[in-house]
N, C-alpha and C positions, 0 to 999 in steps of 0.2 A: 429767453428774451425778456427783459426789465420794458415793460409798455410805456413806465413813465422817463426813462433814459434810452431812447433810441438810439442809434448809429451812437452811442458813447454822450449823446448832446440832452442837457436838460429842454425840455419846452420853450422854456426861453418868455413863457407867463408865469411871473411873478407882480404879485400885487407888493407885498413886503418879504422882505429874505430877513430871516434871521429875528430881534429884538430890534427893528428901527428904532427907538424910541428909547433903547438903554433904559426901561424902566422909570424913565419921569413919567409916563401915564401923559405926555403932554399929545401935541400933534401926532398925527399919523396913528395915537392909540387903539387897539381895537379893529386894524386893517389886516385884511385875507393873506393868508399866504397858502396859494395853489400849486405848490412844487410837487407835492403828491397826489394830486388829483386830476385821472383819463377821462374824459368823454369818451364810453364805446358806443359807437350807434349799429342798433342791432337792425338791419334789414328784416322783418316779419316773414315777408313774402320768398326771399329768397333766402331766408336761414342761416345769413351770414353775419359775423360781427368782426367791425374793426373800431381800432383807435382812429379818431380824428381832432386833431388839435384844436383844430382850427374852430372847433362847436365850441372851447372856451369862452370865443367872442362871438358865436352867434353868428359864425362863418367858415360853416363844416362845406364840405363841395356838396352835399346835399343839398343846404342851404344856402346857395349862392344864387343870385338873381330869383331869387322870390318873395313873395310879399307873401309875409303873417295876417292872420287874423284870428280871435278869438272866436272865428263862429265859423262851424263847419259849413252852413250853407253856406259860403261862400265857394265851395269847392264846388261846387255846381253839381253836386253826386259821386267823384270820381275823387281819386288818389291813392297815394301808398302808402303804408305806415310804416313808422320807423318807431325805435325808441332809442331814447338817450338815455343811458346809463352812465351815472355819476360813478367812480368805481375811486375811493379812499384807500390810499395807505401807509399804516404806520410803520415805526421801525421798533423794535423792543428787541430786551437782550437776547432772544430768541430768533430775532429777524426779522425781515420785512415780511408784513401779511397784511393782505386784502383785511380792510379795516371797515368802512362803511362802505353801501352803494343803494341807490336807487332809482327812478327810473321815471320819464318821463316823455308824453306821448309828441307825437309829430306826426303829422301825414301832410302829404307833399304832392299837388295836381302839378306835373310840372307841364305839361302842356299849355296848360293856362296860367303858368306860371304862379302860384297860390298854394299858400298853405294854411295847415291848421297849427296852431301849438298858443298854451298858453306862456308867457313869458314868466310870470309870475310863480306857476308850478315850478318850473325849470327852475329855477332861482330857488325855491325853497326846499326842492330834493337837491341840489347840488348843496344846500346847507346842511340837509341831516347825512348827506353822506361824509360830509369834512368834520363834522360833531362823529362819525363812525356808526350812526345809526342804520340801519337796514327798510327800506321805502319800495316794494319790489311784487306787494302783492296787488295794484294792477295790470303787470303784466300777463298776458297768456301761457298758456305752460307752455308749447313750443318754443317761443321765445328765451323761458328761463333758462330752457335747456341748451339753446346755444351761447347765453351767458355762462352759465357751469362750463359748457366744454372750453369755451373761449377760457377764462380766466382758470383754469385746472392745467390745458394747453400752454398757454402764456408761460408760467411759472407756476409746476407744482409743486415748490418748497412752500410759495407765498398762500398757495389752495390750502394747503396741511395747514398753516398754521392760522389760514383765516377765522374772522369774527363768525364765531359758533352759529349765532342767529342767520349771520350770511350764508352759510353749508347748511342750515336746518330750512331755509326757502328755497334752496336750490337744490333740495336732495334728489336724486330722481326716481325714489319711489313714491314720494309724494307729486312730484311734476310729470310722472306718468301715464 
């Protein structure tokens, strides 16, 4: 299973495809392109992870009908945690492999409709994972471990050939 080509269909989030710019460095220069890049959001509590596109725009079904805020006491004590995992990948003549990922907190009162998350975090571990950088050591170790099995599961042609530093945070004798 390719997580970032489902049922045959790319995401269909694209900020730019390809060279827009043909190289004049004019307009558009310097613009994202998120063709290779999952959002998996990892449930804490229940130990599970999937892909959700839709955390692209900051509109995962997690995140739907809730209000953000930078400060946890607004949860009035109570929520769930989540975390967003940025998960990169390249393609080299060896093949596609898990290239960057890192990881970013959320918790979610949905009862009271509220959350936690910084927007800004998010934002800038979705950059060091598109740079292929590795961002993973605030997670929990349980957590790590359902990333490992998640992305080994997914594709383990793309596990074998992942960013070494990626497999060296997620080893599981050290997340044991």
């Amino acid at each position: 299973m390719d997580i970032f080509h489902q049922d045959g269909k790319k995401s269909g989030f694209n900020i730019i495809k390809g060279d827009a710019t043909k190289g004049h460095g004019g307009f558009g220069a310097g613009l994202v392109n998120l063709d290779n890049m999952s959002p998996v959001i990892i449930d804490v509590e229940a130990g599970t992870a999937e892909v959700d596109v839709g955390a692209l725009h900051a509109r995962s079904d997690i995140e739907r009908r809730i209000r953000f805020s930078k400060d946890k006491a607004d949860l009035q004590g109570g929520g769930k945690k989540y975390w967003l995992v940025w998960v990169n990948t390249e393609i080299t003549k060896e093949g596609t492999h898990y290239a960057g990922a890192a990881a970013a907190e959320m918790i979610i009162n949905r009862p009271i409709k509220r959350g936690y998350k910084v927007l800004a975090d998010h934002v800038t571990k979705m950059e060091k994972a598109l740079k292929g950088q590795v961002a993973l050591d605030e997670m929990d170790k349980p957590s790590k471990k359902v990333l490992r099995n998640f992305l080994e599961q997914t594709d383990p042609g793309q596990w074998e050939r992942a960013n070494p530093e990626l497999k060296e945070k997620l080893n599981l004798e050290q997340i044991l």
